[in-house]
C-alpha positions, 0 to 999 in steps of 0.5 A, a space after each residue: 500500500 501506498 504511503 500516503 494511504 498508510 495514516 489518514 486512510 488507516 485500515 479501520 477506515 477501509 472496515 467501515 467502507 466495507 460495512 457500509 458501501 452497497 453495489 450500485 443497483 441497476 435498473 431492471 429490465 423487461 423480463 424474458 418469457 422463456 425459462 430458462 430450462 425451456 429455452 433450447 441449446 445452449 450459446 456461449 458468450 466469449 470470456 468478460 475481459 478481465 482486469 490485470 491486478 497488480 502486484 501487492 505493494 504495502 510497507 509498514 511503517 517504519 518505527 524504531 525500537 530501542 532496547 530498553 524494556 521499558 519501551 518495548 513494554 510501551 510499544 507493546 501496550 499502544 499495540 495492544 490499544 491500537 488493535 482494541 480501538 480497531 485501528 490496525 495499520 497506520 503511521 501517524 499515530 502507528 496501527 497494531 500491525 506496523 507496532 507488531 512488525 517493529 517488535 518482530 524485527 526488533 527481537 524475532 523471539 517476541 512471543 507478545 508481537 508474534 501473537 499480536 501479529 497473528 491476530 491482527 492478520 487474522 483480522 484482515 483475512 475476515 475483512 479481506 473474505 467480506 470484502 471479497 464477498 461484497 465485491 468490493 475488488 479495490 478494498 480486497 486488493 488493498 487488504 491482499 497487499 497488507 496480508 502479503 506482508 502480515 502472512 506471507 504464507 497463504 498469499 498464493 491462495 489470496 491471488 487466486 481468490 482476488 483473480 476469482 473475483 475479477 472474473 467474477 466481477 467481469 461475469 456481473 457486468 455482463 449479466 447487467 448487459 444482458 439485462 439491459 437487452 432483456 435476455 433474463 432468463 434466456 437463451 439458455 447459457 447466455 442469460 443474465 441468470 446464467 451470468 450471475 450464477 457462473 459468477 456464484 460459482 466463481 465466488 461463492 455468496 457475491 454479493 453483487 451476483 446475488 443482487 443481480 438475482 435480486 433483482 431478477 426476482 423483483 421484476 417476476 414478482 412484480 409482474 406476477 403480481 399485475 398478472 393477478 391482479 388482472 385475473 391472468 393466476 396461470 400466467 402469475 403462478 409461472 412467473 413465480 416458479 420462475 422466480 423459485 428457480 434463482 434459489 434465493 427463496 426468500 420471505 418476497 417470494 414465500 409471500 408472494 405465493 401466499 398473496 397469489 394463493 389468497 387471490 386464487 381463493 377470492 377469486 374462486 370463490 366469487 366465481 363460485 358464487 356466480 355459479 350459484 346465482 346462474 344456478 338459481 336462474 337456471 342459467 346453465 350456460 354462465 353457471 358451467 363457464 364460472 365453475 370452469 373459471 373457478 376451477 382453473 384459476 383454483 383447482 383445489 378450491 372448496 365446494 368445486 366437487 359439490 357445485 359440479 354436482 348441482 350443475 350436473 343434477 341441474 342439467 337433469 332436474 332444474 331444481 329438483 333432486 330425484 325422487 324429491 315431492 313438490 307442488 307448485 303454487 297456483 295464481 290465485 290461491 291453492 296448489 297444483 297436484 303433489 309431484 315427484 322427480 323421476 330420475 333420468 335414465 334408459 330402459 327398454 321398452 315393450 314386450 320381450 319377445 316370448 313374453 306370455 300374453 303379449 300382443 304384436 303392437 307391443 313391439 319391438 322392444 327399444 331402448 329409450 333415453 331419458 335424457 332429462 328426468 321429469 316430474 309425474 303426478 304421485 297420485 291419479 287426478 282426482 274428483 276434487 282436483 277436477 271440481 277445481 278445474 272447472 269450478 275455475 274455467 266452466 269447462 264442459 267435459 265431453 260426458 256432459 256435451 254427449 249426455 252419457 259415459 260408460 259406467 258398470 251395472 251392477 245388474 248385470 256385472 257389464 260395463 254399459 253406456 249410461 246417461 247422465 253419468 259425468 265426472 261427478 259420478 262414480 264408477 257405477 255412473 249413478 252415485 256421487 264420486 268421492 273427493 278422493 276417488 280418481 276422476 271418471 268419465 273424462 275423455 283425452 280433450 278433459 284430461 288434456 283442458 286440466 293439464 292446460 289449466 294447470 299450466 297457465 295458472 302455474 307459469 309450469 309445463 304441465 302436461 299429460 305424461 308420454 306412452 314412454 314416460 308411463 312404463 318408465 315410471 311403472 317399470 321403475 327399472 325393473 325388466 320383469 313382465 309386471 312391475 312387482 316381478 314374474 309371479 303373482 305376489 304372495 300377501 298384501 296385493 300392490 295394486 287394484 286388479 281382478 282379484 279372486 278376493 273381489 266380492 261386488 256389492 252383490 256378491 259377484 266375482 270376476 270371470 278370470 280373475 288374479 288367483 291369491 290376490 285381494 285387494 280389498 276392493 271392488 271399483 276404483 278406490 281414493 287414491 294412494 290406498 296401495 303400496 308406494 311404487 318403485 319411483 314414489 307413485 301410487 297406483 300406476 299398476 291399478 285402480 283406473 287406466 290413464 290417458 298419456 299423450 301419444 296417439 295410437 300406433 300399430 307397433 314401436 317402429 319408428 317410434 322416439 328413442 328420447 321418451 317424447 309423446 308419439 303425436 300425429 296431429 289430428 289424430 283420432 286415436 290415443 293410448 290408455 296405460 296402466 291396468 285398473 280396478 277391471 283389469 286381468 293379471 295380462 292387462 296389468 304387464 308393464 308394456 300392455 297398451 290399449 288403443 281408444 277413441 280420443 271421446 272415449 269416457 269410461 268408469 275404468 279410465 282416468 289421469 294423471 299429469 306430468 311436468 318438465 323440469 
C-alpha cells in the first residue's frame, strides 16, 4: 500500500467502507418469457475481459525500537490499544500491525508481537473474505497487499481468490448487459441468470451476483403480481416458479405465493358464487363457464366437487333432486297436484319377445333415453282436483256435451253406456264420486283442458305424461313382465286388479280373475290406498287406466328413442296405460297398451299429469 494511504486512510477506515458501501443497483429490465430450462441449446458468450491486478505493494511503517524494556513494554501496550480501538495499520499515530512488525524485527523471539501479529492478520483475512464477498475488488486488493506482508504464507491462495473475483466481477457486468437487452432468463447459457450464477460459482455468496438475482426476482414478482391482479393466476403462478428457480427463496417470494394463493381463493370463490346465482336462474350456460373459471384459476378450491354436482343434477332436474315431492303454487290461491322427480335414465321398452300374453303392437322392444328426468303426478287426478278445474274455467267435459259415459251395472256385472253419468259420478255412473276417488268419465280433450289449466295458472309445463314416460315410471327399472316381478305376489296385493278376493256389492266375482290376490276392493278406490311404487307413485299398476299423450300406433317402429309423446296431429286415436280396478293379471304387464277413441269416457279410465323440469 501506498504511503500516503498508510495514516489518514488507516485500515479501520477501509472496515467501515466495507460495512457500509452497497453495489450500485441497476435498473431492471423487461423480463424474458422463456425459462430458462425451456429455452433450447445452449450459446456461449466469449470470456468478460478481465482486469490485470497488480502486484501487492504495502510497507509498514517504519518505527524504531530501542532496547530498553521499558519501551518495548510501551510499544507493546499502544499495540495492544491500537488493535482494541480497531485501528490496525497506520503511521501517524502507528496501527497494531506496523507496532507488531517493529517488535518482530526488533527481537524475532517476541512471543507478545508474534501473537499480536497473528491476530491482527487474522483480522484482515475476515475483512479481506467480506470484502471479497461484497465485491468490493479495490478494498480486497488493498487488504491482499497488507496480508502479503502480515502472512506471507497463504498469499498464493489470496491471488487466486482476488483473480476469482475479477472474473467474477467481469461475469456481473455482463449479466447487467444482458439485462439491459432483456435476455433474463434466456437463451439458455447466455442469460443474465446464467451470468450471475457462473459468477456464484466463481465466488461463492457475491454479493453483487446475488443482487443481480435480486433483482431478477423483483421484476417476476412484480409482474406476477399485475398478472393477478388482472385475473391472468396461470400466467402469475409461472412467473413465480420462475422466480423459485434463482434459489434465493426468500420471505418476497414465500409471500408472494401466499398473496397469489389468497387471490386464487377470492377469486374462486366469487366465481363460485356466480355459479350459484346462474344456478338459481337456471342459467346453465354462465353457471358451467364460472365453475370452469373457478376451477382453473383454483383447482383445489372448496365446494368445486359439490357445485359440479348441482350443475350436473341441474342439467337433469332444474331444481329438483330425484325422487324429491313438490307442488307448485297456483295464481290465485291453492296448489297444483303433489309431484315427484323421476330420475333420468334408459330402459327398454315393450314386450320381450316370448313374453306370455303379449300382443304384436307391443313391439319391438327399444331402448329409450331419458335424457332429462321429469316430474309425474304421485297420485291419479282426482274428483276434487277436477271440481277445481272447472269450478275455475266452466269447462264442459265431453260426458256432459254427449249426455252419457260408460259406467258398470251392477245388474248385470257389464260395463254399459249410461246417461247422465259425468265426472261427478262414480264408477257405477249413478252415485256421487268421492273427493278422493280418481276422476271418471273424462275423455283425452278433459284430461288434456286440466293439464292446460294447470299450466297457465302455474307459469309450469304441465302436461299429460308420454306412452314412454308411463312404463318408465311403472317399470321403475325393473325388466320383469309386471312391475312387482314374474309371479303373482304372495300377501298384501300392490295394486287394484281382478282379484279372486273381489266380492261386488252383490256378491259377484270376476270371470278370470288374479288367483291369491285381494285387494280389498271392488271399483276404483281414493287414491294412494296401495303400496308406494318403485319411483314414489301410487297406483300406476291399478285402480283406473290413464290417458298419456301419444296417439295410437300399430307397433314401436319408428317410434322416439328420447321418451317424447308419439303425436300425429289430428289424430283420432290415443293410448290408455296402466291396468285398473277391471283389469286381468295380462292387462296389468308393464308394456300392455290399449288403443281408444280420443271421446272415449269410461268408469275404468282416468289421469294423471306430468311436468318438465
Amino acid at each position: 500500500m501506498p504511503s500516503s494511504c498508510a495514516a489518514p486512510f488507516a485500515l479501520a477506515c477501509l472496515l467501515v467502507l466495507v460495512a457500509c458501501s452497497e453495489p450500485a443497483s441497476v435498473e431492471p429490465a423487461p423480463v424474458a418469457t422463456v425459462p430458462e430450462a425451456e429455452a433450447g441449446p445452449v450459446q456461449a458468450d466469449p470470456p468478460p475481459a478481465v482486469t490485470p491486478l497488480p502486484a501487492p505493494n504495502w510497507q509498514a511503517a517504519p518505527i524504531v525500537v530501542p532496547a530498553d524494556p521499558q519501551v518495548r513494554a510501551s510499544l507493546h501496550a499502544e499495540a495492544l490499544a491500537a488493535e482494541a480501538a480497531g485501528r490496525w495499520i497506520g503511521s501517524d499515530p502507528p496501527g497494531a500491525l506496523d507496532l507488531h512488525l517493529a517488535l518482530l524485527a526488533s527481537d524475532p523471539d517476541d512471543v507478545a508481537a508474534a501473537a499480536g501479529r497473528e491476530r491482527v492478520s487474522a483480522a484482515l483475512a475476515t475483512a479481506f473474505d467480506t470484502a471479497r464477498r461484497e465485491g468490493r475488488s479495490d478494498e480486497a486488493q488493498r487488504l491482499a497487499a497488507v496480508l502479503a506482508v502480515a502472512d506471507p504464507d497463504d498469499q498464493a491462495d489470496r491471488q487466486q481468490a482476488l483473480t476469482d473475483l475479477q472474473d467474477a466481477l467481469a461475469l456481473v457486468r455482463l449479466g447487467h448487459e444482458r439485462q439491459a437487452a432483456g435476455n433474463w432468463l434466456a437463451p439458455r447459457g447466455a442469460s443474465a441468470v446464467a451470468a450471475f450464477r457462473e459468477a456464484q460459482d466463481r465466488v461463492p455468496g457475491l454479493l453483487p451476483a446475488r443482487e443481480g438475482l435480486q433483482s431478477i426476482e423483483t421484476a417476476l414478482l412484480a409482474r406476477a403480481a399485475a398478472a393477478a391482479a388482472a385475473g391472468r393466476f396461470d400466467e402469475a403462478a409461472q412467473d413465480l416458479t420462475r422466480a423459485g428457480r434463482l434459489g434465493l427463496d426468500g420471505v418476497r417470494l414465500q409471500n408472494a405465493r401466499a398473496a397469489l394463493a389468497q387471490q386464487r381463493a377470492e377469486a374462486a370463490a366469487l366465481a363460485l358464487a356466480e355459479v350459484d346465482a346462474a344456478l338459481q336462474r337456471l342459467d346453465l350456460q354462465l353457471a358451467s363457464r364460472r365453475l370452469a373459471e373457478a376451477e382453473r384459476i383454483d383447482p383445489q378450491a372448496p365446494g368445486l366437487d359439490e357445485r359440479s354436482q348441482r350443475l350436473a343434477l341441474a342439467r337433469r332436474y332444474g331444481h329438483f333432486q330425484p325422487g324429491q315431492r313438490f307442488a307448485d303454487a297456483l295464481v290465485g290461491g291453492g296448489s297444483g297436484p303433489e309431484m315427484v322427480v323421476i330420475p333420468h335414465g334408459r330402459f327398454t321398452m315393450g314386450a320381450v319377445p316370448g313374453t306370455d300374453g303379449a300382443r304384436d303392437n307391443e313391439g319391438p322392444p327399444h331402448p329409450v333415453r331419458f335424457e332429462r328426468g321429469f316430474a309425474l303426478a304421485v297420485r291419479e287426478t282426482t274428483v276434487a282436483e277436477f271440481a277445481r278445474f272447472v269450478a275455475a274455467t266452466g269447462h264442459i267435459t265431453v260426458a256432459e256435451r254427449r249426455g252419457r259415459s260408460t259406467a258398470y251395472d251392477e245388474r248385470s256385472g257389464r260395463m254399459v253406456d249410461l246417461r247422465g253419468a259425468d265426472w261427478r259420478r262414480g264408477f257405477d255412473g249413478r252415485s256421487e264420486a268421492a273427493a278422493e276417488d280418481p276422476v271418471l268419465h273424462v275423455a283425452f280433450a278433459d284430461a288434456a283442458a286440466y293439464a292446460e289449466w294447470l299450466a297457465v295458472r302455474s307459469g309450469q309445463s304441465y302436461r299429460l305424461p308420454s306412452e314412454a314416460e308411463f312404463e318408465y315410471a311403472l317399470r321403475a327399472g325393473s325388466t320383469t313382465p309386471w312391475a312387482w316381478g314374474r309371479t303373482v305376489p304372495v300377501g298384501a296385493a300392490p295394486g287394484n286388479l281382478t282379484g279372486d278376493g273381489d266380492r261386488s256389492a252383490q256378491g259377484r266375482r270376476w270371470g278370470q280373475p288374479i288367483r291369491g290376490w285381494n285387494d280389498g276392493a271392488w271399483g276404483p278406490v281414493a287414491v294412494g290406498r296401495y303400496p308406494v311404487e318403485g319411483f314414489g307413485t301410487f297406483d300406476l299398476i291399478g285402480n283406473v287406466s290413464e290417458w298419456v299423450e301419444d296417439c295410437w300406433h300399430d307397433s314401436y317402429r319408428r317410434a322416439p328413442d328420447d321418451g317424447r309423446a308419439w303425436v300425429n296431429p289430428g289424430c283420432a286415436e290415443r293410448v290408455v296405460r296402466g291396468g285398473s280396478w277391471a283389469s286381468t293379471l295380462d292387462q296389468a304387464r308393464s308394456s300392455f297398451r290399449l288403443q281408444v277413441p280420443v271421446e272415449l269416457r269410461s268408469a275404468r279410465v282416468g289421469f294423471r299429469v306430468a311436468r318438465d323440469l
